[in-house]
C-alpha positions in Angstrom: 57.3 -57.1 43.3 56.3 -53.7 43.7 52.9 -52.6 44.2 51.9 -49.4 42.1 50.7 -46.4 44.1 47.5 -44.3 43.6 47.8 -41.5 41.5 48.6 -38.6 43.9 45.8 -36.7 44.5 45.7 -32.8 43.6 43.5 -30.4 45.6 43.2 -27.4 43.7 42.5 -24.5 45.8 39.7 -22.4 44.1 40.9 -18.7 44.8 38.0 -16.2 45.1 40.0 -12.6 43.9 37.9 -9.8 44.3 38.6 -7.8 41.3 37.8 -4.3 41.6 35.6 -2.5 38.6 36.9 -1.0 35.5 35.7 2.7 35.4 34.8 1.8 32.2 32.0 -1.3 33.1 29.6 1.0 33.4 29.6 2.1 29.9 30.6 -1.2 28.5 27.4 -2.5 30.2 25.5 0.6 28.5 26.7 0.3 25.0 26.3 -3.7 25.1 22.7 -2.7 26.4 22.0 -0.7 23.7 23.4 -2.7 20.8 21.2 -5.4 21.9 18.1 -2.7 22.1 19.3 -1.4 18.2 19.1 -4.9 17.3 15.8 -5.7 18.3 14.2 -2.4 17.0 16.0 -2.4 13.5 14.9 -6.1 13.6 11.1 -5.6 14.2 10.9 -2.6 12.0 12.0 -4.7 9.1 9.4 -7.2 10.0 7.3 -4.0 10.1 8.2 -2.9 6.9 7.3 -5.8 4.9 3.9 -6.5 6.5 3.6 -2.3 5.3 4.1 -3.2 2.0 1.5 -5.1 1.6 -2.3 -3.5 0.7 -5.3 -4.3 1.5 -6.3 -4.8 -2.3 -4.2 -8.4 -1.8 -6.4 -11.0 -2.9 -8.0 -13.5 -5.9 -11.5 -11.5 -7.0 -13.7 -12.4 -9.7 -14.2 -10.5 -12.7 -17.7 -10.0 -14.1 -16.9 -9.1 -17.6 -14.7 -12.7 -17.9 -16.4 -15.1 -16.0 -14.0 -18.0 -14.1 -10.9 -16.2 -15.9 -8.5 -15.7 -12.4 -7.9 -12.2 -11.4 -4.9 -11.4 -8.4 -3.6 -8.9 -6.7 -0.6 -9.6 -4.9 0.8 -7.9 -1.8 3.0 -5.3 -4.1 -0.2 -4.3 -5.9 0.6 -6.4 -9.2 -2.5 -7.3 -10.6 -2.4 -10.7 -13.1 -4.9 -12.9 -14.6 -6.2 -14.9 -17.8 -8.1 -14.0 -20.5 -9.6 -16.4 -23.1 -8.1 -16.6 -26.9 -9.1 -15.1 -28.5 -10.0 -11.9 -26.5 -13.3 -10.3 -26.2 -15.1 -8.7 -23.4 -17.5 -10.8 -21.9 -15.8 -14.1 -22.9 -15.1 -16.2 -20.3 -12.5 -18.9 -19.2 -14.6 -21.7 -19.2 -13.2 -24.7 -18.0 -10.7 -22.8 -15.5 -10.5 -24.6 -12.4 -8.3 -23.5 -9.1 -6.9 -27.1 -9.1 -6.1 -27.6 -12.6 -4.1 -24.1 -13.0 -1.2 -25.1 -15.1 -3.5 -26.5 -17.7 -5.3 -23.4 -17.9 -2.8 -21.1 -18.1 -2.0 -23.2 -21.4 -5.5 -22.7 -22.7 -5.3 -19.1 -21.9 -3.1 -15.8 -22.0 -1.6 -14.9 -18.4 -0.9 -11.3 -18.0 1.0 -9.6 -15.1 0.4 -5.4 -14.6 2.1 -3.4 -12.6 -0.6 -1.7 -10.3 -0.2 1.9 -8.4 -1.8 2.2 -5.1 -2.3 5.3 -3.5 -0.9 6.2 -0.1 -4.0 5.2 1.7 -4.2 2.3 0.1 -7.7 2.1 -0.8 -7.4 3.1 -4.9 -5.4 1.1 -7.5 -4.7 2.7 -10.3 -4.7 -0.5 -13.2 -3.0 0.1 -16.9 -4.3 -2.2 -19.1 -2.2 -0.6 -22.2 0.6 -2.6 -20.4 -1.4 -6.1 -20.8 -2.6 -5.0 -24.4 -1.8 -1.8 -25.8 -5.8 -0.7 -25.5 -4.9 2.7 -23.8 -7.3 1.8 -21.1 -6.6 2.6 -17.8 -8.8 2.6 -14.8 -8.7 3.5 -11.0 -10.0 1.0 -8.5 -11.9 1.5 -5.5 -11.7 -0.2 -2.3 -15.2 -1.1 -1.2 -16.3 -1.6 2.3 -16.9 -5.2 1.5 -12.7 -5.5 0.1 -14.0 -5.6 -3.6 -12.7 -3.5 -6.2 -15.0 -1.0 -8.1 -14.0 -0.2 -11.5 -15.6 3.6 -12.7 -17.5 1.3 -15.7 -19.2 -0.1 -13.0 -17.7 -2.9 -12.4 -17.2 -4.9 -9.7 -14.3 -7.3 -8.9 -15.5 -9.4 -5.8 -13.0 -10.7 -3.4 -13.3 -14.2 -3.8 -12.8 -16.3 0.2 -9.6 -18.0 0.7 -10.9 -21.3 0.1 -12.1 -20.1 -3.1 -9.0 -18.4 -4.0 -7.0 -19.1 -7.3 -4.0 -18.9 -5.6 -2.9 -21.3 -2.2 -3.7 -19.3 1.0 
């Protein structure tokens, strides 16, 4: 009988080459460097350029002339709410409720606007011929406070974000 033999053992010898450096590491090194930099920058201006876009007019805000009807202004400056049907100044969306928004929406008409804000961001300029062809058209004021003052007189107050129409 034979006996089997161990596997023969292999010592690899580990062979430590000094290789000498391109000419060209150096700028391989650079332009990887700055890729990488390019990257990061182009990266955080984007995230810089969308938190640009939004205004400070962003918010839910309560409109005096239609109590509880939902007024918003979104980070682009589009302005939406409700308004009661039939429409008429001063009517209110009774009944509106934060929690219950789809079944609102049914009782009442949504409208979306597109709103202008200036460069400094502290005047929105709202058409309301676009919601229903009235021909009015009104620039907002940014208040210290973050409400909007209408040249009427009125006031749309910023409503807190637990009181907001939409989810904060």
């Amino acid at each position: 009988m034979r006996r089997a033999s161990p596997p023969p053992t292999r010592v690899v010898a580990r062979a430590r080459a000094r290789v000498p450096p391109s000419p060209n590491a150096a700028l391989v090194e650079r332009v990887c460097v700055a890729a990488l930099a390019s990257f990061v920058v182009a990266s955080s201006c984007a995230l810089d350029a969308d938190a640009a876009s939004a205004t400070r007019f962003a918010g839910d805000y309560a409109d005096p002339n239609h109590p509880g009807c939902p007024r918003a202004i979104d980070a682009r400056g589009n302005v939406s709410g409700l308004d009661p049907v039939p429409f008429a100044r001063g009517r209110g969306c009774r009944g509106v409720k934060k929690t219950d928004a789809n079944r609102a929406a049914s009782k009442f008409k949504a409208w979306t606007i597109k709103g202008k804000i200036n460069k400094a961001d502290d005047e929105i300029t709202i058409d309301f011929d676009q919601k229903d062809g009235s021909g009015e058209r009104v620039v907002g004021k940014l208040t210290p406070k973050g409400d909007v003052a209408l040249p009427d007189g009125t006031i749309w107050r910023r409503k807190s974000d637990a009181d907001a129409w939409t989810p904060r």
